[in-house]
C-alpha positions in Angstrom: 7.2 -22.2 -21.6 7.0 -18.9 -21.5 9.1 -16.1 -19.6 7.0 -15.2 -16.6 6.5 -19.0 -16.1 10.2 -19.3 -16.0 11.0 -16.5 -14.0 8.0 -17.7 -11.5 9.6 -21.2 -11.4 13.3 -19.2 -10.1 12.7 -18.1 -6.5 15.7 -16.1 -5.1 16.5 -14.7 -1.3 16.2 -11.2 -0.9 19.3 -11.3 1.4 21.6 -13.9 0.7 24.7 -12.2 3.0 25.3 -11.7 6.5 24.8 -8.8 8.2 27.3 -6.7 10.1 25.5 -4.2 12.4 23.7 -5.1 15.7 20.3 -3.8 15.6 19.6 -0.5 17.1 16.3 -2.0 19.1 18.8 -2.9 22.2 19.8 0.5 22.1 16.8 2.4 21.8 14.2 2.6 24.6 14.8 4.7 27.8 17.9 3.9 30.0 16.3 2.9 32.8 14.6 0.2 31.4 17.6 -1.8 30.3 21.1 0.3 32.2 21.6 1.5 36.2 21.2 5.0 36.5 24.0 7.5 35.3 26.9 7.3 37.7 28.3 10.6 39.0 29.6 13.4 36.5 33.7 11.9 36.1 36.2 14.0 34.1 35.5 16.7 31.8 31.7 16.2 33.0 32.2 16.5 36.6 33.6 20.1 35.3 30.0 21.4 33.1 27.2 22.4 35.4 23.6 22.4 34.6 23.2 26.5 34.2 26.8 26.5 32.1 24.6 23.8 29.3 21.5 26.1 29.3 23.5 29.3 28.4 26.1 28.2 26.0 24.3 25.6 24.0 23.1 27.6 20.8 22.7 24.5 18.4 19.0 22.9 18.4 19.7 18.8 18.5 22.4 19.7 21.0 20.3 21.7 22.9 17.7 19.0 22.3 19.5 16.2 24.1 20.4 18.1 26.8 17.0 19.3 27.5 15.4 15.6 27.3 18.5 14.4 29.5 17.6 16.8 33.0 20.7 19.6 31.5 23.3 17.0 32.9 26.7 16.7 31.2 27.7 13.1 30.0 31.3 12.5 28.5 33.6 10.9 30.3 37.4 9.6 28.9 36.3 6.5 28.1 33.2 7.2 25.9 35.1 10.2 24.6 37.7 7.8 23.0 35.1 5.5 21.9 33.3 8.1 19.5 36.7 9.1 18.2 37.9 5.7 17.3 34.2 5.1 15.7 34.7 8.3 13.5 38.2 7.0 12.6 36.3 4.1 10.8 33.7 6.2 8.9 35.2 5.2 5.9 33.4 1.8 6.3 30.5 3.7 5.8 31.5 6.2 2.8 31.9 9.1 4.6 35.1 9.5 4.9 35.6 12.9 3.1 33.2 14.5 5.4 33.5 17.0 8.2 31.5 16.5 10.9 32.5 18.8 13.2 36.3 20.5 14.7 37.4 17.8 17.5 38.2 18.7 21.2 41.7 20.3 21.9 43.7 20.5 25.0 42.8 24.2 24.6 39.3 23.9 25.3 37.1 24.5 28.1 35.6 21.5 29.7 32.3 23.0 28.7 33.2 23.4 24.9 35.0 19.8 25.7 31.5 18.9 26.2 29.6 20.1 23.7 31.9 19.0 20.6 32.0 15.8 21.8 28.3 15.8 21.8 28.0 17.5 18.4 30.4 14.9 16.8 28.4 12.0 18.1 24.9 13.7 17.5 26.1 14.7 13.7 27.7 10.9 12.6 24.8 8.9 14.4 22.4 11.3 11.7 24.4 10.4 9.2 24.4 6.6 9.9 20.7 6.7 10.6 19.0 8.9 8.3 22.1 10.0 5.7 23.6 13.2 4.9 21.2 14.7 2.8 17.6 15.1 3.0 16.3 13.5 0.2 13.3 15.9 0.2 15.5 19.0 -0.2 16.8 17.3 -3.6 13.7 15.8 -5.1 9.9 17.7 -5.6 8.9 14.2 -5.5 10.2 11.6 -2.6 7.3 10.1 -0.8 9.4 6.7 0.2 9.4 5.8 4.1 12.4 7.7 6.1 13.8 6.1 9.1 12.0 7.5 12.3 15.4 7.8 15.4 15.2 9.5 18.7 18.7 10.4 18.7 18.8 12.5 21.6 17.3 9.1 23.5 19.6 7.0 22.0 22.8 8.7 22.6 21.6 9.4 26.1 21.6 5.5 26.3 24.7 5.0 25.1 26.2 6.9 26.9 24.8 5.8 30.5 25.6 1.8 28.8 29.2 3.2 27.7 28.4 1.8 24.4 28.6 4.6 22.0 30.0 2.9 19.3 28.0 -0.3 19.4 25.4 2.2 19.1 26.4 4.1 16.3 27.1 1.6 14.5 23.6 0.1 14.7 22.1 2.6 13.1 23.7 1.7 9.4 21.4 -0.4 7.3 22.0 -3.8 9.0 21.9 -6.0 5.7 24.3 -8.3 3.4 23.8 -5.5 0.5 25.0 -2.5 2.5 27.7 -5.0 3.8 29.1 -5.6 0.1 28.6 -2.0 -0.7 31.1 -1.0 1.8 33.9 -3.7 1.6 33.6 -2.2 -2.3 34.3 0.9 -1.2 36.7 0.4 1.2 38.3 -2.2 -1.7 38.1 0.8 -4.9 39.3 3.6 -2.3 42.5 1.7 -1.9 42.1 0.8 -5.5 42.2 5.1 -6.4 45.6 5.1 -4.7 47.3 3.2 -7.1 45.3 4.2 -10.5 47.5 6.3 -12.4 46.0 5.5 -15.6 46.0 8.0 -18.9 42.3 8.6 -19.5 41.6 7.1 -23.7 41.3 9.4 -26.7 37.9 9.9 -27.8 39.3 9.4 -31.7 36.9 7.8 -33.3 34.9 4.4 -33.4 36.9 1.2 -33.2 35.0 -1.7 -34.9 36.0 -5.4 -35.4 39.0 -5.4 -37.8 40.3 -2.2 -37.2 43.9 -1.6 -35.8 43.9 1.0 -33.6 46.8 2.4 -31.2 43.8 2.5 -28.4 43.1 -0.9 -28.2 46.0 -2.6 -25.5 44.9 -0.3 -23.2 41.1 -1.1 -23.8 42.1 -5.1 -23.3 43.9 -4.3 -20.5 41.1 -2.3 -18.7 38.6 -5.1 -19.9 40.9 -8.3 -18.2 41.7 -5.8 -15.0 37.7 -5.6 -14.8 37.5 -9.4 -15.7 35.5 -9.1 -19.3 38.8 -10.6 -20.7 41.1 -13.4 -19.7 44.2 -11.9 -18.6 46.2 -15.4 -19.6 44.2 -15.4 -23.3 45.7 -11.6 -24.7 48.5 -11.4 -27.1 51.7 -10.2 -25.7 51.4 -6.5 -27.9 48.7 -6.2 -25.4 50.3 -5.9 -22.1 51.7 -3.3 -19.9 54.4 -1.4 -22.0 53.4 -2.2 -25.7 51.3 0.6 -27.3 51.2 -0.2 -30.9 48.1 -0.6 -33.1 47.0 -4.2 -31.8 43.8 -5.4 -34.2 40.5 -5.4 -32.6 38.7 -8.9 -32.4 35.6 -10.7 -31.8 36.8 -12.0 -28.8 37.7 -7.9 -28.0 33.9 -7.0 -29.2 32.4 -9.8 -27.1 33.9 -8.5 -24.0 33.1 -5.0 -25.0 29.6 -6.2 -24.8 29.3 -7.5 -21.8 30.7 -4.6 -20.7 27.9 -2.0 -22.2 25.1 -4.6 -20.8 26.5 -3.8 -17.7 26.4 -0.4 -17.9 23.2 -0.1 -19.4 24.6 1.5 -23.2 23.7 0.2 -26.4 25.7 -3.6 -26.7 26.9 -3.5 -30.2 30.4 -3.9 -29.5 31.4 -1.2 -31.1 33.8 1.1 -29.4 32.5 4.7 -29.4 32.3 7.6 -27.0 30.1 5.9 -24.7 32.0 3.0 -24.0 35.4 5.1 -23.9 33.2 7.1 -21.1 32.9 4.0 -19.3 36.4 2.7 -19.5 37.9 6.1 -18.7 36.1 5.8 -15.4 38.8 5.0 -12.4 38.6 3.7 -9.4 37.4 7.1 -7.8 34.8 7.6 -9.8 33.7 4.0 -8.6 34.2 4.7 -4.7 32.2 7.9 -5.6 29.3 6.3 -7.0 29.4 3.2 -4.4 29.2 6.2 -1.6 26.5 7.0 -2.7 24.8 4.1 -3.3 25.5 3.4 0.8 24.0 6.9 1.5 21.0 6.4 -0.6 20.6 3.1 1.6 20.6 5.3 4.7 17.5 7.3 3.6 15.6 4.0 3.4 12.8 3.1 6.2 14.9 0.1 7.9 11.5 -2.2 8.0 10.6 -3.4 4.4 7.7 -5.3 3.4 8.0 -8.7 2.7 5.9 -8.4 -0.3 6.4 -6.0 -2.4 7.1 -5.0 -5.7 11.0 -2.9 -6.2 11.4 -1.1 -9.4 14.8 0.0 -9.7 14.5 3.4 -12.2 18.3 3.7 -13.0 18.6 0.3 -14.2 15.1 -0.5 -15.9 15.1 -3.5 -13.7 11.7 -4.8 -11.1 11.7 -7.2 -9.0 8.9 -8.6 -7.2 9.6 -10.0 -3.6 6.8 -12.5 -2.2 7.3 -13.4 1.4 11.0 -12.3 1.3 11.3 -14.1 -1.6 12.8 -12.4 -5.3 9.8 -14.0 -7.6 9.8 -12.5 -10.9 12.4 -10.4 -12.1 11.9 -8.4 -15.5 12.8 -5.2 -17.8 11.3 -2.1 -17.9 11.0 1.4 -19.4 11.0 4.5 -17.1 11.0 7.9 -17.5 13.3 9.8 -20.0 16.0 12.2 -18.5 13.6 15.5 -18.9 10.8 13.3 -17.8 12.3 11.5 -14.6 10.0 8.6 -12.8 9.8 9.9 -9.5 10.8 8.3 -6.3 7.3 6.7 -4.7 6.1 4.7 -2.7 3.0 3.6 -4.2 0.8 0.8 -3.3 -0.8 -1.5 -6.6 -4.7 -1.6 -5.7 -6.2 -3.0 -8.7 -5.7 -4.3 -11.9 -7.0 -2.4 -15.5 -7.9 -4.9 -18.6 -8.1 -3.3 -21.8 -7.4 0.3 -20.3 -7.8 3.4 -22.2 -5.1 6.6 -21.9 -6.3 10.1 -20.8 -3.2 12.1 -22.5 -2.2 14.4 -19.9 -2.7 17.9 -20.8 1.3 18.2 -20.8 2.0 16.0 -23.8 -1.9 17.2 -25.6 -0.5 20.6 -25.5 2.8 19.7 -27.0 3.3 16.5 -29.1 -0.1 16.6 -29.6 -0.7 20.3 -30.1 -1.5 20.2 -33.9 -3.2 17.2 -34.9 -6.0 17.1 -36.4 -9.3 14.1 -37.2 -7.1 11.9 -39.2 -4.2 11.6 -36.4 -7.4 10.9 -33.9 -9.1 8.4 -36.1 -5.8 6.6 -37.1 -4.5 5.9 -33.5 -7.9 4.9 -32.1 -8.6 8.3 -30.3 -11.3 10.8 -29.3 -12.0 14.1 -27.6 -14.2 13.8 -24.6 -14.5 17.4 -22.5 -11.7 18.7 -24.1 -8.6 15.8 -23.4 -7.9 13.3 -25.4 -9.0 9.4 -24.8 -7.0 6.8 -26.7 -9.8 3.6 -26.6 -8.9 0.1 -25.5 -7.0 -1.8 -28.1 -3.3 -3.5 -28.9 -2.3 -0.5 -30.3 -3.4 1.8 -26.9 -0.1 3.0 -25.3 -0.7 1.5 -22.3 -1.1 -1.6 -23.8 -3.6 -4.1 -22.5 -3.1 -4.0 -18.6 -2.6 -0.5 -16.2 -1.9 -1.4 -13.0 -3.2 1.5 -11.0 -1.5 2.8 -7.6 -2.7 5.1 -5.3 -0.5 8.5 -6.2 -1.4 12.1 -6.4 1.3 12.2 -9.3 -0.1 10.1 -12.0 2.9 7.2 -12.1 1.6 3.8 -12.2 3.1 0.7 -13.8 1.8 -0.8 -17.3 2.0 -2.4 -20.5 3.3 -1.1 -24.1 2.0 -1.5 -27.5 6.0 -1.0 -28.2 7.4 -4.2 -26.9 10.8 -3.7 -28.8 12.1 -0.8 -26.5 13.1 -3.6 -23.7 15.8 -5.3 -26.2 17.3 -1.6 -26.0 20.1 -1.3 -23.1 19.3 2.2 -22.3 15.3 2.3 -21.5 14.8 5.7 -20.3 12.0 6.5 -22.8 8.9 7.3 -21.3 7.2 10.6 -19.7 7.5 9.3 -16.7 5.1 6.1 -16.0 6.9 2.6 -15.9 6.5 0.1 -18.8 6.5 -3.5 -17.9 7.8 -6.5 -20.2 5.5 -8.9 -20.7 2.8 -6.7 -18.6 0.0 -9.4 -18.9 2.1 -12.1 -17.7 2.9 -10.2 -14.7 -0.5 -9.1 -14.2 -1.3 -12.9 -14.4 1.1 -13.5 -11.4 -0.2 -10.8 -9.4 -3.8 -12.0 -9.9 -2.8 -15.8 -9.2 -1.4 -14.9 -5.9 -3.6 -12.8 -5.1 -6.9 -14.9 -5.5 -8.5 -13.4 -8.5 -7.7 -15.0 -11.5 -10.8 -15.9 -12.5 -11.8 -12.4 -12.4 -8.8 -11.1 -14.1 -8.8 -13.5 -17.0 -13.1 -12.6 -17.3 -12.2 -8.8 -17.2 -9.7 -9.3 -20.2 -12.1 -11.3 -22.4 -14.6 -8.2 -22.5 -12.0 -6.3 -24.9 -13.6 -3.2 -22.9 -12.1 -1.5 -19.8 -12.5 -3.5 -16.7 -11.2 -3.0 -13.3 -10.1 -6.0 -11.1 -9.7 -4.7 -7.3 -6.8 -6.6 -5.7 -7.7 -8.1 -2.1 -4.7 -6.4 0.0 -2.4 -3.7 -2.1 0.7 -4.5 -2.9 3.2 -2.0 -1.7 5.7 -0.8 -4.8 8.8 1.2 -4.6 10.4 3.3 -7.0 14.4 3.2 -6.4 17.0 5.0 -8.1 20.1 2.6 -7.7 23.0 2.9 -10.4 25.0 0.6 -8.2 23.4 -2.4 -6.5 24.7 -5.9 -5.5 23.7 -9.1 -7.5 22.2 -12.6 -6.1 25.9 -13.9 -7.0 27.4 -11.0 -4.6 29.4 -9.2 -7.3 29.1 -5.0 -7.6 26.9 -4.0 -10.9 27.4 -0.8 -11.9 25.5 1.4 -14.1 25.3 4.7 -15.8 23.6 7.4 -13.7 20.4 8.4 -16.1 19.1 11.2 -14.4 22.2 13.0 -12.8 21.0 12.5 -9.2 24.5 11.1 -8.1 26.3 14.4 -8.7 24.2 16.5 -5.7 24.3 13.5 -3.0 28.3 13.1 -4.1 29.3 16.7 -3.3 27.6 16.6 0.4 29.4 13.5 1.0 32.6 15.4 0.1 33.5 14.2 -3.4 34.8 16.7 -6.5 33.9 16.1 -9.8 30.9 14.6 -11.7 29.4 12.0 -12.7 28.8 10.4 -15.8 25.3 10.7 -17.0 23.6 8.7 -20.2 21.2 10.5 -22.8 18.7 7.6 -24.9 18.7 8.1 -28.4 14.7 8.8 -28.4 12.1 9.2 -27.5 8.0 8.5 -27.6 5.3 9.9 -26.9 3.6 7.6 -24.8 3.2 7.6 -21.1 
C-alpha cells in the first residue's frame, strides 16, 4: 500500500484538548444589547469630568475609547482590582516580562487614576487579541488573516458588565494547542529557576566507542528530557560522577531521537549541533514557547475547516478536511537566504507535467554562464529571453505544480530530487515548497475534490495540462518551531530562519536564539 494511502486511511482531530477561554462573541456587541445602562460615575470616576478626558487624553486608542464611549469616565474599585489581578496572571500567557504600562499610585490624580487604568487594560487586551508585534512590521511578506477586535467597544462592555477579566481573557486563542503551550511555559519558567547547569564543551565529535569526559552529563540531559531511561544508566553516569563514561548504542539511539526532534542531521553522532541543542536550558525553552503563544495571537481566530497547513520551520504539511488532519507529509521549504514567505494562499488548480520558467533571480546567477550543452542536457530552452525547463521526470518541479493565487511566486510542488525529504534539516529550496510524494497528494486533492478523472487524463498526455479545482483550497504558510503533537507532548525545533529572536526581544526576553544552517543547497525552485 503505498504512503498517501496509508496516511489517507489515519484521520486525526485537529483539536483534541479542551479549551480554556470563553469566547469573546458574549463580550463583543454594544452594551445595551446584552447589560443595563452604565450606573452613575462611583469612585475615582465620579471624580473625572467629561472636559477633564478631552484635554488630557494625548494617546490615540485611549482617546479612542473615550470618544466612542460619550467622554464618560468608567473605573470604579471593583473593576480597577479586576484588571490588576488579570495582569498579575499574564504569565499564563507569556508575557510576563513585559511592561505594559506604570500602574496607579496613591499619588495620582483621579484623572491620571483614570487614564492608566484605561491604558493598562486597553494595552494587555491588544496583546491578548492581536499580539505584541505587528507581524507586518517584521516580515515584507505576511499576507495571513489578522484578528479583526473593536477594543474600545469591548472594554466599554466590560466595563458596564464588570467583567473585565472574563473579557480579557477571551481574547487569547481559545484552543487545546494554546492551552498546552502555556501550561509549558508556565511549567519550563519554573523549570529556569532551578537550572543551574554548566553549558558542554564543544571539544570535538563523540561517536559510538569513544570515552569521553562529556558524556554523564549528555545521559543525564537525555533521561531528564526522557530520550533515556533514568533506571537503565550506569551508576558513573549520575549526578556527581564526571569521568570518561564510554559512549553506546543505546547513548547514540537516544541521541537520535533527539536530532529528529529538532530537525538536525540523525546520525547519532555527537557534534556541535547536537551540543547546541543540549546546552539549551529551560529559558531558552520558555523563550521559544513565548513565542510560539504570541505567534498564535496574530492568527485570524476563525480557521477553515479545510485547508491545507504547511508548517515552514518544521518541513511538515498537513491537510485538514472537515476539521479533520487527513494526510500528513514532509516537505522542503525555502533555504535561510531564501525564506518561504508567510501566505495565505488559496490551491486553484492542479499542473500535470508542468514546465519551470527560472525566475530571472536564479537565470542571472546560478544560471548566469551556461551555455547550449547545459540547456540541452537538463531539457531546457530560451523562449523571449528566460529560460523554460520542458515537462519531464527530470523538470525541477517534478511532475505536478499546484498553483495558488500569489503575487509572489510560492506555490507547492513536486521534485525530481526525492532524496532531500530523508534529510532532517530541509530548508533547501529558493523559496517554493516541495512536497513528498507530490502526485499522491495531488491524487487526494483531485479525489476529493471531484476530478479525478480529469486529473489522471491530464497526466497521461506527458504535456502540460491544467486541471481547475471546483472550490480552492485555502493553504497556509506557518512558521512554528514549537507546536503541540496529536499525543499532547511539546515538539521543539530549531528556529531556521531566525524569526524567533525579533518577536523574543518585544516580549521582553535577552539573548538569542539558536538558528540551523543546511549543509546545501540546489538550484531548483
Amino acid at each position: 500500500m503505498s504512503r498517501s494511502l496509508v496516511m489517507r486511511k489515519c484521520k486525526f482531530h485537529v483539536s483534541l484538548l479542551p479549551t480554556i477561554v470563553a469566547p469573546v462573541s458574549a463580550l463583543a456587541a454594544d452594551p445595551s444589547q446584552h447589560f443595563p445602562p452604565m450606573p452613575p460615575a462611583a469612585g475615582i470616576a465620579a471624580e473625572v469630568s467629561a472636559d477633564d478626558l478631552r484635554s488630557a487624553v494625548q494617546d490615540e486608542n485611549v482617546r479612542k475609547f473615550y470618544a466612542d464611549s460619550g467622554w464618560r469616565a468608567f473605573w470604579s474599585p471593583v473593576a480597577e482590582q479586576d484588571l490588576l489581578s488579570s495582569l498579575d496572571r499574564r504569565k499564563a500567557h507569556g508575557l510576563d516580562h513585559v511592561d505594559f504600562g506604570p500602574r496607579p499610585s496613591a499619588s495620582d490624580s483621579a484623572l491620571a487614576h483614570e487614564l492608566k487604568l484605561t491604558r493598562l487594560a486597553l494595552n494587555y487586551a491588544s496583546a491578548l487579541a492581536q499580539g505584541m508585534v505587528d507581524p507586518t512590521s517584521l516580515h515584507s511578506v505576511y499576507t495571513l488573516p489578522r484578528p479583526a477586535v473593536d477594543l474600545s467597544a469591548g472594554l466599554a462592555q466590560a466595563l458596564v458588565a464588570n467583567r473585565i477579566g472574563d473579557w480579557l481573557e477571551s481574547l487569547a486563542p481559545a484552543t487545546g494547542e494554546y492551552s498546552r503551550l502555556s501550561a509549558a511555559y508556565l511549567d519550563y519558567s519554573r523549570k529556569a529557576l532551578e537550572d543551574a547547569r554548566k553549558s558542554l564543551p564543544d571539544s570535538g565529535l563523540i561517536h559510538v566507542g569513544d570515552r569521553d569526559p562529556r558524556v554523564p552529563a549528555i545521559v543525564r540531559q537525555l533521561a531528564d528530557n526522557d530520550y533515556l531511561s533514568a533506571e537503565t544508566l550506569p551508576a558513573t553516569t549520575q549526578v556527581g560522577h564526571s569521568e570518561s563514561v564510554s559512549y553506546t548504542i543505546a547513548m547514540k539511539d537516544a541521541v537520535k531521537r533527539l536530532q529528529q526532534d529538532y530537525g538536525i542531521a540523525a546520525d547519532g553522532i555527537v557534534g556541535p549541533d547536537t551540543i547546541g541543542i543540549l546546552n539549551l536550558r529551560a529559558n531558552d525553552r520558555a523563550r521559544a514557547l513565548a513565542v510560539a503563544m504570541e505567534r498564535r495571537r496574530w492568527m485570524d481566530r476563525s480557521r477553515p475547516a479545510t485547508r491545507i497547513d504547511v508548517n515552514i520551520a518544521a518541513a511538515r504539511l498537513q491537510y485538514i478536511r472537515d476539521g479533520l488532519v487527513v494526510d500528513e507529509r514532509r516537505v522542503v521549504a525555502g533555504r535561510p537566504d531564501r525564506p518561504t514567505p508567510l501566505l495565505s494562499s488559496p490551491i486553484f488548480r492542479l499542473v500535470a507535467n508542468p514546465t519551470w520558467t527560472v525566475p530571472k533571480s536564479i537565470q542571472n546567477t546560478e544560471l548566469a554562464n551556461v551555455g547550449a550543452a547545459y540547456l540541452q542536457r537538463n531539457n531546457m530552452v530560451m523562449r523571449g529571453g528566460w529560460i523554460v525547463q520542458q515537462p519531464g521526470p527530470d523538470n525541477a518541479l517534478g511532475q505536478v505544480k499546484f498553483d495558488m493565487r500569489n503575487g509572489h511566486a510560492i506555490y507547492l510542488h513536486d521534485t525530481s530530487a526525492p532524496a532531500l525529504f530523508d534529510r532532517s534539516e530541509r530548508h533547501l529550496s529558493h523559496g517554493c515548497v516541495r512536497l513528498e510524494d507530490a502526485l499522491g497528494f495531488a491524487q487526494i486533492l483531485a479525489s476529493d475534490e471531484g476530478v479525478l478523472d480529469q486529473w489522471l487524463a491530464a497526466r497521461e498526455t506527458g504535456q502540460e495540462q491544467f486541471v481547475s479545482l471546483p472550490r480552492e483550497i485555502p493553504v497556509r504558510l506557518l512558521y512554528r518551531n514549537v507546536f503541540v503533537r496529536f499525543s499532547g507532548e511539546i515538539a521543539f525545533r530549531v528556529d531556521p530562519y531566525g524569526w524567533n529572536d525579533a518577536v523574543a526581544q518585544r516580549l521582553g526576553f535577552g539573548g538569542t536564539g539558536r538558528k540551523s544552517q543546511p549543509t546545501g543547497i540546489d538550484i531548483g525552485p
